[in-house]
N, CA, C and O of each residue as an XYZ file, in Angstrom:
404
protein
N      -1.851      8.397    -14.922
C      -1.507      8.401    -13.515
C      -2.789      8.229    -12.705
O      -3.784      8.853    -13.074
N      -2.850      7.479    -11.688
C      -3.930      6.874    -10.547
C      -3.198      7.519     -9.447
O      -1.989      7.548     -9.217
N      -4.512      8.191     -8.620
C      -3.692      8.674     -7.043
C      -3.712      6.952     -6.528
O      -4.273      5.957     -6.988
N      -2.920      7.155     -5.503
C      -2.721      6.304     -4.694
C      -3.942      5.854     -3.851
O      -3.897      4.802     -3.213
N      -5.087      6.697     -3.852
C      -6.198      6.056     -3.164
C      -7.363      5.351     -3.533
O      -8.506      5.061     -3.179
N      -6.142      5.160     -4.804
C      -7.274      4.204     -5.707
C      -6.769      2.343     -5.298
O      -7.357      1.300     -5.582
N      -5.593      2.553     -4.617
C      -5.037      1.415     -3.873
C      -4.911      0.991     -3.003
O      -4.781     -0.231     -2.947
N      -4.886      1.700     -1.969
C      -4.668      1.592     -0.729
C      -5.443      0.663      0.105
O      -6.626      0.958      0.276
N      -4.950     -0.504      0.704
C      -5.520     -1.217      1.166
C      -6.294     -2.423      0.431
O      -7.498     -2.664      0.522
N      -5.399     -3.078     -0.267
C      -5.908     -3.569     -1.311
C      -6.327     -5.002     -1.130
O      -7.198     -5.549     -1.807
N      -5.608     -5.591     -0.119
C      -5.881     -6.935      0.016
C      -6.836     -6.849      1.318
O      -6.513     -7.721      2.124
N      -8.036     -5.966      1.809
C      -8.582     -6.105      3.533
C      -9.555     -7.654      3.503
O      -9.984     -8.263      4.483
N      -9.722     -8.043      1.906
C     -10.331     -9.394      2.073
C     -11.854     -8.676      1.840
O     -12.770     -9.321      1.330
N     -11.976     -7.610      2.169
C     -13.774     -7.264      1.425
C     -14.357     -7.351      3.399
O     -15.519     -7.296      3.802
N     -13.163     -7.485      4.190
C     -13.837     -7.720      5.275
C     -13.593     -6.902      6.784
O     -12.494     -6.348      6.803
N     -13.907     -6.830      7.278
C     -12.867     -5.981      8.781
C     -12.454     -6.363      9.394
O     -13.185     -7.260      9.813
N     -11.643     -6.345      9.860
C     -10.268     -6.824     10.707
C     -10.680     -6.956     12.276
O     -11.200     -6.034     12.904
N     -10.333     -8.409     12.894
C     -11.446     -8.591     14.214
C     -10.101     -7.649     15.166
O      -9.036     -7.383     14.610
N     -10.348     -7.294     16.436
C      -9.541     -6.577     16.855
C      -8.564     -7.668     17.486
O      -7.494     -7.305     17.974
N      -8.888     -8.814     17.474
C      -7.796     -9.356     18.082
C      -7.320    -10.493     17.037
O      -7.139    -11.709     17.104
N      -7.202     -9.449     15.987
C      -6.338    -10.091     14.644
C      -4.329    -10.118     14.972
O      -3.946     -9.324     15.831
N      -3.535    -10.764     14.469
C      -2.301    -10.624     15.361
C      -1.923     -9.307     14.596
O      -2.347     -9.174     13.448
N      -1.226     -8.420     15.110
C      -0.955     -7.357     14.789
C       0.741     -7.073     13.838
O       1.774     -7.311     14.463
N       0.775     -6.880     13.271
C       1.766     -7.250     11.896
C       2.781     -5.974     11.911
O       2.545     -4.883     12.430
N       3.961     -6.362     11.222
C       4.775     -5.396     11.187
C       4.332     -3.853      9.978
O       3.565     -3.790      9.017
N       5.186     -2.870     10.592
C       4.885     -1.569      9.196
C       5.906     -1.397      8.749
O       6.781     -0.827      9.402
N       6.134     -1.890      7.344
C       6.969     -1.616      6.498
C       6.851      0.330      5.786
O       5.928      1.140      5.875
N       7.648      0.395      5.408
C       7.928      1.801      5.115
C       8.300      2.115      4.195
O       9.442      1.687      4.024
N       7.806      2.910      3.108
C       8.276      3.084      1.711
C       9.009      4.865      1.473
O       8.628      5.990      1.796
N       9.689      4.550      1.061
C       9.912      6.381      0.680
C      11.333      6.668     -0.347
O      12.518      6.399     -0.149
N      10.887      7.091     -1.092
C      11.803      7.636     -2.326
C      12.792      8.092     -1.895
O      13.786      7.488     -2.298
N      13.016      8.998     -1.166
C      14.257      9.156     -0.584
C      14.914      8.497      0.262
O      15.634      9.182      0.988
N      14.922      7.346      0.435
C      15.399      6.506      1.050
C      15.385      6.122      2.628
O      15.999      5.232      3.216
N      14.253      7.337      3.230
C      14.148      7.155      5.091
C      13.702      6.042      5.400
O      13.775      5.513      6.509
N      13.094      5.518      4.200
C      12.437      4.341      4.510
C      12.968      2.704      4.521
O      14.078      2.647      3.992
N      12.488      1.380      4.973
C      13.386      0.799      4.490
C      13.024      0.049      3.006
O      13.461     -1.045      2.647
N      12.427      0.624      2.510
C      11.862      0.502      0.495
C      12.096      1.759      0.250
O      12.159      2.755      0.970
N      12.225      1.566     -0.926
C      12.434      2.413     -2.271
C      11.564      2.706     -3.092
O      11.506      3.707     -3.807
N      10.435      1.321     -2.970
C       9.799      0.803     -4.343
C       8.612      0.132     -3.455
O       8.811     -0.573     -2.466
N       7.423      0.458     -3.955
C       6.279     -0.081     -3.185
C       6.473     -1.613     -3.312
O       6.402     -2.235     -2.251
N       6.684     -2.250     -4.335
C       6.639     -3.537     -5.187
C       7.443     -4.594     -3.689
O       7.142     -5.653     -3.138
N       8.466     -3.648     -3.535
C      10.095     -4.298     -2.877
C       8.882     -4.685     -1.621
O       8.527     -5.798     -1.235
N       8.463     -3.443     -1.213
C       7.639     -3.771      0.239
C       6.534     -4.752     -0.064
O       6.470     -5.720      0.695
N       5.456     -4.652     -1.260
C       4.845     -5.885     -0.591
C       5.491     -7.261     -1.175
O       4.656     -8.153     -1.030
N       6.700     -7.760     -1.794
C       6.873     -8.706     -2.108
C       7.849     -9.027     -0.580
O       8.094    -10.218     -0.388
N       8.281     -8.226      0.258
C       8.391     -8.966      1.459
C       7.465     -8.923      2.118
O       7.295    -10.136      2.239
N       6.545     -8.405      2.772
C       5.160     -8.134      3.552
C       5.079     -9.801      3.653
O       5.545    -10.609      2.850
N       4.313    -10.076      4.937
C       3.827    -11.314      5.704
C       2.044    -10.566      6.237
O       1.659     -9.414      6.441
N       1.350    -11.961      6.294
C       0.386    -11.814      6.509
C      -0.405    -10.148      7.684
O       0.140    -10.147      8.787
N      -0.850     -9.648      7.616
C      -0.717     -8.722      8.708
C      -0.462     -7.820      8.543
O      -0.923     -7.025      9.362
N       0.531     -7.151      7.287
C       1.414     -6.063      7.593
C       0.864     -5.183      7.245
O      -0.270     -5.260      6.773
N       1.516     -4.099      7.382
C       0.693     -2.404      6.942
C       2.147     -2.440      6.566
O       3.180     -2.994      6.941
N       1.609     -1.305      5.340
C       2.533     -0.652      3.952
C       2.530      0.816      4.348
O       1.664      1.454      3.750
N       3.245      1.496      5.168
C       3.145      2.756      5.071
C       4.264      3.573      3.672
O       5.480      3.494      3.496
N       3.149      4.336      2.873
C       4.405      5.027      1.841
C       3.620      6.387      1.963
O       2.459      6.795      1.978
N       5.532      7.084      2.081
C       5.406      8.278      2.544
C       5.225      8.892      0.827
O       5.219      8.242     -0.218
N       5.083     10.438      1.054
C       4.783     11.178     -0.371
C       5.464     10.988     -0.914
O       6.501     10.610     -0.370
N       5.439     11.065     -1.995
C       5.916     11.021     -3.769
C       5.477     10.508     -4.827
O       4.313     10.185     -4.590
N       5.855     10.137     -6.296
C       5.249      9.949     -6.953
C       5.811      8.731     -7.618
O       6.585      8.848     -8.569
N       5.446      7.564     -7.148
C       6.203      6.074     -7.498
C       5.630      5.570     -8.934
O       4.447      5.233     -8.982
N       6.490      5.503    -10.185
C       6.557      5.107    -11.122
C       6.914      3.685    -11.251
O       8.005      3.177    -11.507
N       5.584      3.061    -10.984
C       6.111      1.745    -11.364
C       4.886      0.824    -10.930
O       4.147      1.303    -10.069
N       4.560     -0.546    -11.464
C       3.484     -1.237    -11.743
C       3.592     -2.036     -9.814
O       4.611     -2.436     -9.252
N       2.651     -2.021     -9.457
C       2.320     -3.165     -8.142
C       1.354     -4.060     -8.258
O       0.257     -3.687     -8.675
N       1.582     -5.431     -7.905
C       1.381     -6.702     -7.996
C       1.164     -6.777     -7.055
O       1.903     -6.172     -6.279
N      -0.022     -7.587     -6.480
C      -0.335     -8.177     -5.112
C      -1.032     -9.535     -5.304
O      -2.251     -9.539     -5.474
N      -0.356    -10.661     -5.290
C      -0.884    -11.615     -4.925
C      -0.714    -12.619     -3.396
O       0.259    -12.603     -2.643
N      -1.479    -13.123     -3.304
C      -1.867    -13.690     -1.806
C      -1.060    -13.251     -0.549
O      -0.216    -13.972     -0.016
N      -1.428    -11.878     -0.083
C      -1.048    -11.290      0.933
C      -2.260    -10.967      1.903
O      -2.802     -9.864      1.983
N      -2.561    -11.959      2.537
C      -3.440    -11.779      3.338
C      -3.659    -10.241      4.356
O      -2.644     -9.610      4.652
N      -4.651     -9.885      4.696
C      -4.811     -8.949      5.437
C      -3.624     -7.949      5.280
O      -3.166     -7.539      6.347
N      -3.032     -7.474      4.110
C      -2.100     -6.752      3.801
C      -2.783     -5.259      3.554
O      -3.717     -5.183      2.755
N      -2.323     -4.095      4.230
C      -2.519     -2.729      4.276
C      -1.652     -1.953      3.683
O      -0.548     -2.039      4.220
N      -1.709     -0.900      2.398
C      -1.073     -0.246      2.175
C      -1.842      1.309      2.375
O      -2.988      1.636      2.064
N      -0.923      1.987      2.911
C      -1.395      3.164      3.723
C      -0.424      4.423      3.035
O       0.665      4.096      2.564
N      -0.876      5.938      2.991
C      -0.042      6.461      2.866
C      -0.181      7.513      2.880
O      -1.298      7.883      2.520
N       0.705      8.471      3.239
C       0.999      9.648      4.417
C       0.170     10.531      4.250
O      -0.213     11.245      5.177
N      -0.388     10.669      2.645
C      -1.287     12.110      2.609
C      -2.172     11.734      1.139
O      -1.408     11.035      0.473
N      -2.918     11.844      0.709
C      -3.986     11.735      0.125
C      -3.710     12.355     -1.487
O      -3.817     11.914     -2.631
N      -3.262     13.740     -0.794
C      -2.788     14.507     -2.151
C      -1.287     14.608     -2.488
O      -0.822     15.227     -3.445
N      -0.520     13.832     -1.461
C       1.069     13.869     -1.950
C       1.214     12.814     -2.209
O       2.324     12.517     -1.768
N       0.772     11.968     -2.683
C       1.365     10.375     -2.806
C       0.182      9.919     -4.029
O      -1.029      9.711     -3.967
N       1.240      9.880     -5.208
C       0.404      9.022     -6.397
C       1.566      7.810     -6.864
O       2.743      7.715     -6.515
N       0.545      6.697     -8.038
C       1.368      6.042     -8.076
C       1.466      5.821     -9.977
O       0.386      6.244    -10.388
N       2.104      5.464    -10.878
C       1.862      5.398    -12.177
C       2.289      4.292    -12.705
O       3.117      3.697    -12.015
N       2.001      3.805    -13.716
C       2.150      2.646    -14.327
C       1.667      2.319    -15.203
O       0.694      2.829    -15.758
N       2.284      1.365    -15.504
C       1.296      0.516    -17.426
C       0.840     -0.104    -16.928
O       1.313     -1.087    -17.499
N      -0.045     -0.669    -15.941
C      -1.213     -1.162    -14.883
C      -2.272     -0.150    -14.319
O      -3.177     -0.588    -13.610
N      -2.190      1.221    -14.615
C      -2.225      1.992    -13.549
C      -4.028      2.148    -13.389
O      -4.612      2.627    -12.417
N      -4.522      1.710    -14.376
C      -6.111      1.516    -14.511
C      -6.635      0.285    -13.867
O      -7.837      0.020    -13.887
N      -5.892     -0.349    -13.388
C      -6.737     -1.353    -12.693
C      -6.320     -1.649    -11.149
O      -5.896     -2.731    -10.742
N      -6.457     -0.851    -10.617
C      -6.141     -0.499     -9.017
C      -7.322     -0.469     -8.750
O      -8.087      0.153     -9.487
N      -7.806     -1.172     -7.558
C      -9.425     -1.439     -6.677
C      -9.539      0.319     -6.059
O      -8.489      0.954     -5.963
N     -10.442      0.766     -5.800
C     -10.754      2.019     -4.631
C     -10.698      0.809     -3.088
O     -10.847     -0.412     -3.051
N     -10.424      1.807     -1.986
C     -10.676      1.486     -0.894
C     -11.425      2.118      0.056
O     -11.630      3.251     -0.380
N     -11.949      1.987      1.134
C     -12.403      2.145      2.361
C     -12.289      3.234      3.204
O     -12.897      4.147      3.762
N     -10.639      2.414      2.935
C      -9.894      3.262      4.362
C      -9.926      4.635      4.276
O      -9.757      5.300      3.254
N     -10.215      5.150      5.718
C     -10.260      6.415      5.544
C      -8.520      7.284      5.359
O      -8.349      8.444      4.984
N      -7.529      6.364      5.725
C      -6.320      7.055      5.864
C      -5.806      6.736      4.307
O      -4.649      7.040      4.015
N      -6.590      6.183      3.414
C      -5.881      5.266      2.331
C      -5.074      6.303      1.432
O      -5.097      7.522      1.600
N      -4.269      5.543      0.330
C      -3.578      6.690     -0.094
C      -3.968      6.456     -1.746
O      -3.566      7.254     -2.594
């Protein structure tokens, strides 16, 4: 198992975001269903350039894939409530962000 802040924010490009980048929708992840995902995967395989990934706590069992999602943010609610696991789970980048999850 990898916390989640070994991911978070995975695609920023290695770069910072100019402030008058267009500002993107927040998708929402959460196991219990408040959200509109289930499954981190579900959220970024819809995500569009821009978006922030907010996933709320829990413990998501299951591998995430990110290819060419520009300026894509995954964020999440708390540091120590939100991990993620997988038969991938060793090769997740660290991030930056200070909110990362």
């Amino acid at each position: 198992m990898i916390l989640c802040s070994l991911f978070a924010a995975l695609l920023s490009g290695g770069t910072a975001m100019a402030d008058s980048a267009p500002v993107g929708r927040t998708l929402v992840v959460a196991l219990d269903g408040s959200g509109a995902y289930r499954e981190i995967q579900a959220a970024i395989d819809d995500a569009k350039p821009g978006d922030t990934i907010f996933i709320k706590a829990g413990h998501y069992r299951e591998d995430v894939v990110v290819h060419s999602k520009d300026r894509l943010r995954l964020i999440g609610e708390s540091r120590d409530r939100v991990a993620r696991s997988g038969s991938a789970s060793g090769r997740m980048a660290p991030t930056r962000s200070k909110s990362a999850i």
